[in-house]
C-alpha positions, 0 to 999 in steps of 0.5 A: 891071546897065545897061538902057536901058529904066527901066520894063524894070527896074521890071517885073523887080522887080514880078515879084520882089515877087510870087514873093518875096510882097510888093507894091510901088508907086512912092515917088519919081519925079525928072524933068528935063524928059522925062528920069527921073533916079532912081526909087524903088519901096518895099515897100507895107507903107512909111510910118509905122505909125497908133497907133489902136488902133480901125483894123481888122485887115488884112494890107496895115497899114504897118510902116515897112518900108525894103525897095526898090529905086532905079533912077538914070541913069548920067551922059553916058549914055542908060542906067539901072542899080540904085543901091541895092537894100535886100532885108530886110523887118520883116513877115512875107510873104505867100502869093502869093494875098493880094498885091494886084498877083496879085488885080487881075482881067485883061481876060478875068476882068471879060469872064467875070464880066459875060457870066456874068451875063447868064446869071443866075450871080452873082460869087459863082458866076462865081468857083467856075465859073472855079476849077473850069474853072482846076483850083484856086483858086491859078490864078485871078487875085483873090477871091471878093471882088474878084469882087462888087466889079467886079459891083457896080461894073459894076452901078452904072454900068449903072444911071445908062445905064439910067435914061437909056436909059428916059427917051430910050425913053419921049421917042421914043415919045411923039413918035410916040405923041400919046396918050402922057404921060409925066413924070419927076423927078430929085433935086438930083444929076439921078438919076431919081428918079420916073417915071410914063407912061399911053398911050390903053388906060390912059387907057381903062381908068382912064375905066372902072374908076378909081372902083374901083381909085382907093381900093386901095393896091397893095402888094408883099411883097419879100425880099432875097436874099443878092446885095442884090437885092429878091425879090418874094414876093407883092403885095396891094391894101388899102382901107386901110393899116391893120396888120390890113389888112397882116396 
């Protein structure tokens, strides 16, 4: 087979892979200058298997599995043809719903889970939902798993911008607010890590009832919940932080 497109060739045996139930990544890429010589893509499972015995089980473990193909110029010409194309596997194939390049979550999934919670449905959730609008399980793309995983990380970027978002709120208003005080602390890599503001009604209510508040501790009671987020259950406020007084 001759084509003039390298990765035309490539996506043919991506697609192999993954109705065959294997996945495959890029070995060996030789260029001169702008132009590819030769290309190997290999089965994922090759390179040499780890002898430690305390490495955890997993259905992705190398095995030195020599299956792959070689995609290499044909010389005087503008075209690519297959050179070598090694089929057999030493491991047993997978379903096609545990390889890796079926899981990874597409645009519209990622737009589903984010505007899923906005409306307070967890990933866990967003991914029962999906399956049951998909009519199974086998038609959507990724885990259960890789659901909690892109929530997480999009949590954890939303909440550097939120720190962010707070501070410049809290800077514009004091600008416009002269009563207004507000600090706030960052730690050694510049996440905010404390913060404090007191506008004039809570400079006046402290004026007034400072020296009956000054020696409560206000203390709330949090759980959490099975989505690592911190529930409050009750709050309290104490003279003294004794166990008797928690009790």
């Amino acid at each position: 087979m001759r084509f003039k497109d390298v990765n035309e060739r490539v996506g043919f045996y991506k697609r192999y892979a993954e109705k065959v139930g294997f996945d495959v990544r890029l070995n060996t890429l030789r260029k001169v200058g702008d132009i590819i010589k030769h290309r190997f893509w290999v089965c994922n499972r090759m390179g040499k298997p780890k002898l430690n015995p305390t490495e955890r089980n997993t259905i992705y473990r190398v095995t030195y599995c020599k299956a792959k193909i070689i995609v290499k110029r044909v010389k005087g010409t503008c075209e690519y043809k297959f050179d070598k194309f090694q089929e057999n596997h030493n491991h047993e194939l997978q379903d096609t719903f545990h390889l890796k390049s079926i899981r990874t979550l597409s645009y519209s999934n990622k737009e589903f889970i984010v505007r899923a919670s906005t409306t307070k449905i967890g990933a866990t959730k967003s991914y029962k939902l999906k399956s049951t609008l998909k009519d199974g399980f086998q038609y959507v793309r990724g885990k259960a798993v890789d659901y909690r995983n892109f929530k997480r990380d999009i949590g954890s970027i939303i909440g550097f911008k939120d720190s962010q978002l707070i501070v410049n709120k809290m800077t514009d208003r004091k600008k416009k607010i002269s009563e207004l005080f507000v600090f706030y602390r960052c730690d050694e890599n510049n996440v905010l890590n404390a913060m404090f503001w007191a506008d004039e009604i809570d400079k006046a209510y402290y004026s007034e009832l400072g020296d009956v508040m000054y020696a409560l501790v206000f203390v709330p009671f949090t759980v959490i919940d099975h989505y690592k987020s911190f529930i409050t259950v009750g709050v309290g406020l104490l003279s003294m932080e004794y166990a008797d007084s928690y009790k």
